[in-house]
C-alpha positions in Angstrom: 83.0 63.4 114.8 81.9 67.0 114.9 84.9 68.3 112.8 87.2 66.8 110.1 90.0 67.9 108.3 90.3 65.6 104.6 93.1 65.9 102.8 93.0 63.6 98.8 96.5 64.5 98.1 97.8 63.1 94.1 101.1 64.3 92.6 99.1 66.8 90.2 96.5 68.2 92.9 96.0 68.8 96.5 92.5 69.0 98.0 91.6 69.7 101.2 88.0 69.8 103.1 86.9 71.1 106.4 83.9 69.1 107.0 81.2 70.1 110.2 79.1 67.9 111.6 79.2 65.9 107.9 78.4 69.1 105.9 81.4 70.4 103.8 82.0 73.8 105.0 85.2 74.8 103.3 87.0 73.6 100.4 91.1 74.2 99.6 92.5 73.0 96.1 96.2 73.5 95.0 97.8 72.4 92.1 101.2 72.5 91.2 101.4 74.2 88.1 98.8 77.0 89.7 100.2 76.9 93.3 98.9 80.2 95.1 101.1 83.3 96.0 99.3 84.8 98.9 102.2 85.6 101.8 105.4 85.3 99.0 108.4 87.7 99.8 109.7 89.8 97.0 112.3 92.0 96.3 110.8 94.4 93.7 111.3 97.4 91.9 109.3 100.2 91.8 107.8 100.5 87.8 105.1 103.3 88.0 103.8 105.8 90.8 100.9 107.2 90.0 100.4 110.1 92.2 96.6 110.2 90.5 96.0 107.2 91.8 97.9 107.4 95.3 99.4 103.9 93.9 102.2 102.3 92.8 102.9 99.2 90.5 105.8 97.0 91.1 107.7 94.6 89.5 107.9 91.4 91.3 109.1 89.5 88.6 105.4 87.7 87.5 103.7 88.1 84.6 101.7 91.3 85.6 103.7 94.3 87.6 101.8 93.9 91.5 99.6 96.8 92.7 100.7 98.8 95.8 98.0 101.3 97.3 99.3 104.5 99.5 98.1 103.0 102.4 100.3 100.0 102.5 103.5 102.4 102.5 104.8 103.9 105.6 108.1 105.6 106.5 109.6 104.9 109.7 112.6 107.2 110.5 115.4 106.6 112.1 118.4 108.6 113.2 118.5 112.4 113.4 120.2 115.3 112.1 122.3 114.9 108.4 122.3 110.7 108.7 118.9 110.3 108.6 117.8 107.1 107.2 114.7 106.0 105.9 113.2 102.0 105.9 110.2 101.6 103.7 107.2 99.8 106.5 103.7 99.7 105.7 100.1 99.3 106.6 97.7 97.2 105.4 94.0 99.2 105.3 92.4 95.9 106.5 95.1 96.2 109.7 92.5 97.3 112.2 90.5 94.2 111.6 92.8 92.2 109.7 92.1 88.4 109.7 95.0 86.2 110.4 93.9 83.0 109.8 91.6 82.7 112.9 91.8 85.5 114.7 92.1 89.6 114.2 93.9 92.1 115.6 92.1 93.8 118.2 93.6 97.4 118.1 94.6 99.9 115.2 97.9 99.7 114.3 99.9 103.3 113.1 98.9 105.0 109.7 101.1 106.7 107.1 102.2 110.2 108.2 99.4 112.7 107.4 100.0 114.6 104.5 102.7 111.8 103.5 101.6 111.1 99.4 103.1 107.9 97.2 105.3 110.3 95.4 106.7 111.3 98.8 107.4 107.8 99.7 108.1 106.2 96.4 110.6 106.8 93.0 110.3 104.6 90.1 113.6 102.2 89.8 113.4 102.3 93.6 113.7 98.4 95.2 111.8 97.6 98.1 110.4 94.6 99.6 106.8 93.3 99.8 104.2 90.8 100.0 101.5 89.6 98.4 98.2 90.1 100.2 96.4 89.1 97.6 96.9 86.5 94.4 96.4 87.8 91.1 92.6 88.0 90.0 91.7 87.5 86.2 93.2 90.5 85.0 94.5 92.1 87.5 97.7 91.6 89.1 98.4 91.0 92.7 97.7 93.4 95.4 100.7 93.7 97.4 102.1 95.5 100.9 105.4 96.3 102.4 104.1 95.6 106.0 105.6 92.0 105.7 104.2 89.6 108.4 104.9 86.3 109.3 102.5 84.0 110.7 103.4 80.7 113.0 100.9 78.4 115.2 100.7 81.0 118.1 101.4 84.0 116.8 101.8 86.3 113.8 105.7 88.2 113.6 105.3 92.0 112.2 109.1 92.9 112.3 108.8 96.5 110.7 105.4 97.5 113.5 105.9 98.4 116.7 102.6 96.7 118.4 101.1 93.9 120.2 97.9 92.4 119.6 95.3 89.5 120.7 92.9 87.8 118.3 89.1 89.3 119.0 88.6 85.6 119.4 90.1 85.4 122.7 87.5 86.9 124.7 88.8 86.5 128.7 90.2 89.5 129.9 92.7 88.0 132.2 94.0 85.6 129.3 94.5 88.4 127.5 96.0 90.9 129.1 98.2 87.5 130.0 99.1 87.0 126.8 100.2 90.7 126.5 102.5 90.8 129.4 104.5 87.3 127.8 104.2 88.8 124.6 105.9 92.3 125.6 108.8 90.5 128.0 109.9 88.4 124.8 109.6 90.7 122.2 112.6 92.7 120.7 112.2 96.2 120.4 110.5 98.0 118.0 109.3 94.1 116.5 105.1 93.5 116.5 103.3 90.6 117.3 99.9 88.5 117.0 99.0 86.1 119.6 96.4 84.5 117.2 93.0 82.0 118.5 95.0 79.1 118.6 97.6 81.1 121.0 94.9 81.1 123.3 96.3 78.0 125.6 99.9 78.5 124.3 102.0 78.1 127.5 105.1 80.8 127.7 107.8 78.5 126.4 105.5 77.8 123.3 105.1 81.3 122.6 108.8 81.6 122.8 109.5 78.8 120.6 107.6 80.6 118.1 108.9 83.5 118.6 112.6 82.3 118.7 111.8 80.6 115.1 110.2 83.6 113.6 112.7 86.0 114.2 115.5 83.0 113.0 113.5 83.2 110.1 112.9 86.9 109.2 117.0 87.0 109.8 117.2 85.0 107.3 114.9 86.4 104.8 116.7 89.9 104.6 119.9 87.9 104.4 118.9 86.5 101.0 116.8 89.8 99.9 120.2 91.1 100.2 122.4 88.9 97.7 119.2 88.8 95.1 118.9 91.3 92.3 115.6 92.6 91.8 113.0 91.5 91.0 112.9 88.2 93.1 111.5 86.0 95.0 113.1 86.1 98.7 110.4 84.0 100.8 108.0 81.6 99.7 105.2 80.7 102.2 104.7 76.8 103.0 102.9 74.5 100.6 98.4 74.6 101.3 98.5 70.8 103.2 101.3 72.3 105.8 99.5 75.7 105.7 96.3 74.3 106.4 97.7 72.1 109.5 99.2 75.5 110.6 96.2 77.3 110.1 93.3 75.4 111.0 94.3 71.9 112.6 93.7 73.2 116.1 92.1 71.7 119.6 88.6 72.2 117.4 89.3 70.0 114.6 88.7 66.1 116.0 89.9 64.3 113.0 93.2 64.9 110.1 92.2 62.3 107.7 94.8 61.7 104.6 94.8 59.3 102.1 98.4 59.6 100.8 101.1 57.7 103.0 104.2 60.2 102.1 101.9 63.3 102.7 101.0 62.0 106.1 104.1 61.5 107.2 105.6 65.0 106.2 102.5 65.9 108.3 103.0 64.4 111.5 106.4 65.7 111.4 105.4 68.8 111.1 102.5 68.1 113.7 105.6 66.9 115.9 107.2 70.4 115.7 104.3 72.6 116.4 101.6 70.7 117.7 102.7 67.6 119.0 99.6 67.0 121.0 97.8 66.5 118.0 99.9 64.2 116.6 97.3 61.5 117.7 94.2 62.9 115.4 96.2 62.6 112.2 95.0 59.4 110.4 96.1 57.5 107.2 93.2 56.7 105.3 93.9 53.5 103.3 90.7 52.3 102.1 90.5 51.8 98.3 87.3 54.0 97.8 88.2 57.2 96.8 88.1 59.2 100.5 86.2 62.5 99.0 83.4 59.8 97.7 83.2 58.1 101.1 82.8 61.2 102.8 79.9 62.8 100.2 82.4 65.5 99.7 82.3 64.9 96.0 78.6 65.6 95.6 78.9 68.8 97.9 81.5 69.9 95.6 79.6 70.0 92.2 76.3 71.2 94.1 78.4 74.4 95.1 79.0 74.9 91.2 75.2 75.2 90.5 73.4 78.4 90.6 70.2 77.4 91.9 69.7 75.8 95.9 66.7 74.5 97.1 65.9 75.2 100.7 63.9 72.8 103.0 61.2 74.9 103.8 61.0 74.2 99.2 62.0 77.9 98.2 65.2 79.1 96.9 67.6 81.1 95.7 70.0 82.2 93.2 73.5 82.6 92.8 74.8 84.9 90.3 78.2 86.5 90.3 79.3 89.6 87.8 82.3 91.3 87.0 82.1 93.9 90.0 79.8 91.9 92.3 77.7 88.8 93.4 74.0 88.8 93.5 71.6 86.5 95.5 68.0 86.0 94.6 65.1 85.1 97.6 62.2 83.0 96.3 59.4 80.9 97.9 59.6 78.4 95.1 57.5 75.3 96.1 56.9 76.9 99.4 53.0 77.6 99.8 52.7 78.2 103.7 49.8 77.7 105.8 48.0 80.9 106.5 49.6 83.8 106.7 51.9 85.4 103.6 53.9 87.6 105.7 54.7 84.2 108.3 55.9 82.7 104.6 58.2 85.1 103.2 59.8 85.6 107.1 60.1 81.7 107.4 61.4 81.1 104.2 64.0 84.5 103.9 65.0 82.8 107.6 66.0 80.0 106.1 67.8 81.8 103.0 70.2 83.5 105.5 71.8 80.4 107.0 72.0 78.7 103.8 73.4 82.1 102.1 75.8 82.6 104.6 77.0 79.1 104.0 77.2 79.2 100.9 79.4 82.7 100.8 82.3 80.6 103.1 81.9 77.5 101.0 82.2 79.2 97.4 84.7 81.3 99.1 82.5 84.3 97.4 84.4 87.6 98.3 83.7 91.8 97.3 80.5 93.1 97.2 77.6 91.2 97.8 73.7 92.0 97.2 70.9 90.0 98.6 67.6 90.4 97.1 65.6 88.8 100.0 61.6 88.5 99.4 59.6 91.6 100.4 58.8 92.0 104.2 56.2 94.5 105.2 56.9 94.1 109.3 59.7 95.9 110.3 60.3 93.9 113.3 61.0 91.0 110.4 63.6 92.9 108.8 65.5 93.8 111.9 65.4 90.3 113.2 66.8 89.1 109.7 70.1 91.4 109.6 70.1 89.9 112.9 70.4 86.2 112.1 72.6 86.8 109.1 75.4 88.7 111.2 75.1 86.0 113.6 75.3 83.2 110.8 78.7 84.6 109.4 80.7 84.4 112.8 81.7 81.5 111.8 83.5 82.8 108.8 86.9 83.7 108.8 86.6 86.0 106.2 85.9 89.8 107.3 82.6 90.5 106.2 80.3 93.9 107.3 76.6 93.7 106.5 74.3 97.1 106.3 70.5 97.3 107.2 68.1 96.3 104.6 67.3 99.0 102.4 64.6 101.0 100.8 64.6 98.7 98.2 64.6 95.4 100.2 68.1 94.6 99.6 70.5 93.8 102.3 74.1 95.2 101.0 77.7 93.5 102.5 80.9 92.7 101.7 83.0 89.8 101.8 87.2 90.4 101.9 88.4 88.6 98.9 91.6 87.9 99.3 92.0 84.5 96.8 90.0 83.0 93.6 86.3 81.8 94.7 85.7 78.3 94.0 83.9 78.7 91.1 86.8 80.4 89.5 89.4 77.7 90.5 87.5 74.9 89.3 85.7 76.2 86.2 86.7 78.2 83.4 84.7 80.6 80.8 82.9 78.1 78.0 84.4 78.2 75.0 81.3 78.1 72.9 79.2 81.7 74.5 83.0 83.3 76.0 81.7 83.4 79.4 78.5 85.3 78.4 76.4 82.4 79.4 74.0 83.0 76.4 74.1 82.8 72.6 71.8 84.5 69.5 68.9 81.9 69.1 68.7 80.4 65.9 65.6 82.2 64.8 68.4 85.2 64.9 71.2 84.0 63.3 68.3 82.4 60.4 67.0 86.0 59.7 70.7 87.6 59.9 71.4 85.5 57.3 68.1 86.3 55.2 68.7 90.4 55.5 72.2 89.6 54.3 71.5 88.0 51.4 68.4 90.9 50.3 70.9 93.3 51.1 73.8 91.8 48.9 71.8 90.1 45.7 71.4 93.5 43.9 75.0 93.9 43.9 75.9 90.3 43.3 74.6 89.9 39.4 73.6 86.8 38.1 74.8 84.7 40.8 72.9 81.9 43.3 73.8 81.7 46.9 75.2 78.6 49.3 74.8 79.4 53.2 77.1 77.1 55.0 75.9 76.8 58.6 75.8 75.1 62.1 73.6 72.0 61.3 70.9 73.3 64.2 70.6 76.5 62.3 70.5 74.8 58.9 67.2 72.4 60.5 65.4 76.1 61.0 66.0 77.4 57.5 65.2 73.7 56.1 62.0 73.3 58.1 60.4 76.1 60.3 61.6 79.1 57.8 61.5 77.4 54.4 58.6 79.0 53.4 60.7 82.1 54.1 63.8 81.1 52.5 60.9 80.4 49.5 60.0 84.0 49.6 63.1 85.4 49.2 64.4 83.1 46.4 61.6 84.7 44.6 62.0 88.0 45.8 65.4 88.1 44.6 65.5 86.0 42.0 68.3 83.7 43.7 68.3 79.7 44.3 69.1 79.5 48.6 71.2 76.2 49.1 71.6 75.2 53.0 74.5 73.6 53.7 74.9 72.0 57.4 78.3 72.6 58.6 79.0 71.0 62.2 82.6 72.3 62.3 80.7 76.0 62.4 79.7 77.7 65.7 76.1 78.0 66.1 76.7 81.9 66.0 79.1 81.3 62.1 78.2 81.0 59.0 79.4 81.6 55.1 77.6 83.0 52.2 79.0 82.4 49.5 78.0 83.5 45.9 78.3 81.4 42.5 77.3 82.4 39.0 74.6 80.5 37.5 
């Protein structure tokens, strides 16, 4: 099969692959306790505007207030003359190319009045609703927007944007200017809509099914935002599994395998509902070896955690992500070539691109991204690369721009980030270096301790000294520095007892002073 959907659902954790042509291409992971909020409803109130910032933060009712730029606020007027009255709409700054799940909106959708700042839009105590865009990231909180959409098989509903668009995806003119005409005779007044990839070979009455349901349902969402206090949660978006089959179980996918009875049922009922001709590639997996380990997906899994992958050709690279970005690292390794040094590098930075491009999708790698490809003097070579990389991240559904490679040999893009990379929702900092990924040697933390104790003996009288330490540190001071240790005892006139201490961090240790 060319592509599979595997779900390994358990009551604590819900994992989901997409798996092309055997290679694991995407990975989903949900767990109860940490469930994602990307596409939540709120009724929040307005904490801060920060006219500095052209921002807002809002209260939401999570642990951190949400973060709402200028650009995601818009005033739509209605009315005239003394009753004017004003709704709070928005924009989203990724609107003009704004990925919904499979497909993007093909035109630009209106912009906040000109001249129109936050503090003309926005008072602290004010309530207004939003959504999350984007799930809280380490520190931050989440990134939020009053232009609330709603997303179904088909199409996507925009009730406060007055527009129609067709997913880029959808390429034939005649389908889509089609799909425009159904979508325009359908839609309410005033309302916006999506037809998304998947909408592609919708007939009219499914795009009026999911039309029908989606205005049901943003009926129903004001309803309740009306009879909650602020702040509070007025809409929460389905769970991943039902999200995913939604989402990404479309004509494409060959294969749903799950291995949990109960899960696959609430599946096919909701296969039944919007995509009953699928219903029939939904299987119950019901083997007794663990379904990620009989599809290799296990193995792919922990080889995306590492930060070095080898390439065929035997070359490289490297994976390294920072605070404010990711960088990649080019080498030719193993890789010798034949003849020529130039035909090397291009082969072997050819090879990088496809596997760095999958790699960015499958670690779900997002914000700026640097690429230190190996040096390439012709510039026929460095054209022809941009080339292959642009055309080896159609596939993701991530927005992503790429710039030409430059002075420097770097090729600069970005990746929209819009929830945790998997290395970030399966790992955690270490607990021993703090997430620095190093610690002080041992030589270092032997010879800290040795300046300490010639700084401190003068003032320390007539005392001897016992240095508790971490038992690796102690094996230095015992062994390779005793003649050291020797030196000072004489040079100070102080007995050195090591004490090994394996409850001590290799960076800890105690000096502590006795009388004689």
């Amino acid at each position: 099969m060319a592509t599979d959907l595997i779900v390994n659902a358990t009551s604590f954790e819900i994992r989901i692959a997409l798996v092309e042509f055997g290679n694991l291409v995407e990975f989903y992971l949900e767990r109860p306790a940490e469930k994602g909020l990307v596409s939540n409803i709120y009724k929040g109130i307005v904490k801060r505007v920060l006219p500095g910032m052209q921002a807002a933060f809002v209260d939401i009712g999570l642990e951190r207030t949400g973060f709402l730029y200028v650009d995601d606020v818009n005033v739509k007027r209605n009315g005239n003359g003394n009753g004017e009255h004003r709704e709070i709409a928005a924009c989203d700054p990724d609107d003009e190319e704004r990925s919904c799940c499979g497909g993007t909106i093909s035109e630009t959708l209106p912009v906040r009045p000109h001249g129109m700042h936050i503090e003309d839009l926005l008072t602290e105590g004010q309530e207004i609703m939003v959504q999350i865009c984007k799930d809280p990231i380490g520190t931050k909180g989440a990134r939020l927007t009053c232009n609330i959409t709603l997303p179904c098989r088909n199409v996507v509903f925009m009730p406060m944007t007055d527009h129609i668009g067709i997913s880029r995806k959808i390429e034939d003119e005649g389908t889509r200017q089609l799909l425009k005409e159904i979508i325009e005779d359908l839609r309410p007044a005033g309302t916006g809509f999506i037809v998304r990839t998947v909408g592609e070979s919708a007939s009219h009455s499914d795009l009026e099914a999911d039309m029908e349901f989606l205005l049901h349902l943003w009926d129903e969402i004001r309803d309740h935002a009306s009879k909650v206090s602020a702040p509070s949660l007025v809409h929460e978006d389905l769970d991943l599994t039902l999200r995913m089959i939604r989402d990404t179980f479309s004509p494409e996918v060959d294969r749903l395998i799950v291995d949990n009875r109960m899960v696959c049922e609430r599946i096919l009922k909701f296969v039944e509902t919007f995509a009953p001709h699928l219903r029939t590639r939904v299987q119950l997996y019901q083997e007794k070896a663990p379904i990620f380990d009989v599809y290799g997906i296990e193995v792919d899994i922990n080889r995306a955690l590492e930060k070095k992958i080898w390439l065929r050709c035997g070359g490289y690279i490297i994976i390294e992500a920072t605070e404010a970005l990711t960088v990649v690292d080019v080498n030719t390794g193993r890789y010798v070539g034949k003849n020529d040094l130039e035909e090397t590098i291009f082969k072997t930075n050819m090879e990088a691109v496809k596997e760095i491009a999958y790699q960015l999708r499958l670690r779900n790698i997002g914000g700026i991204i640097i690429i230190d490809f190996i040096d390439m003097e012709v510039e026929s070579h460095r054209d022809e690369l941009v080339r292959a990389l642009k055309e080896a991240v159609k596939k993701d559904k991530s927005r992503v721009n790429i710039l030409k490679v430059s002075e420097f040999g770097l090729v600069q893009m970005t990746r929209k980030r819009s929830s945790d990379s998997l290395f970030n929702a399966l790992c955690e900092p270490c607990f021993y270096c703090h997430g620095d990924g190093i610690i002080k040697s041992r030589d270092t933390i032997c010879y800290e301790i040795l300046r300490k104790i010639l700084v401190t003996a003068e003032k320390m009288g007539d005392s001897n000294v016992t240095v508790r330490v971490n038992p690796q540190v102690a094996a230095i001071m015992s062994r390779e520095e005793s003649a050291t240790v020797h030196n000072i005892e004489e040079q100070t006139g102080r007995r050195i007892t090591v004490v090994p201490d394996k409850e001590l961090h290799i960076e800890k240790y105690e000096i502590v002073w006795e009388q004689k």
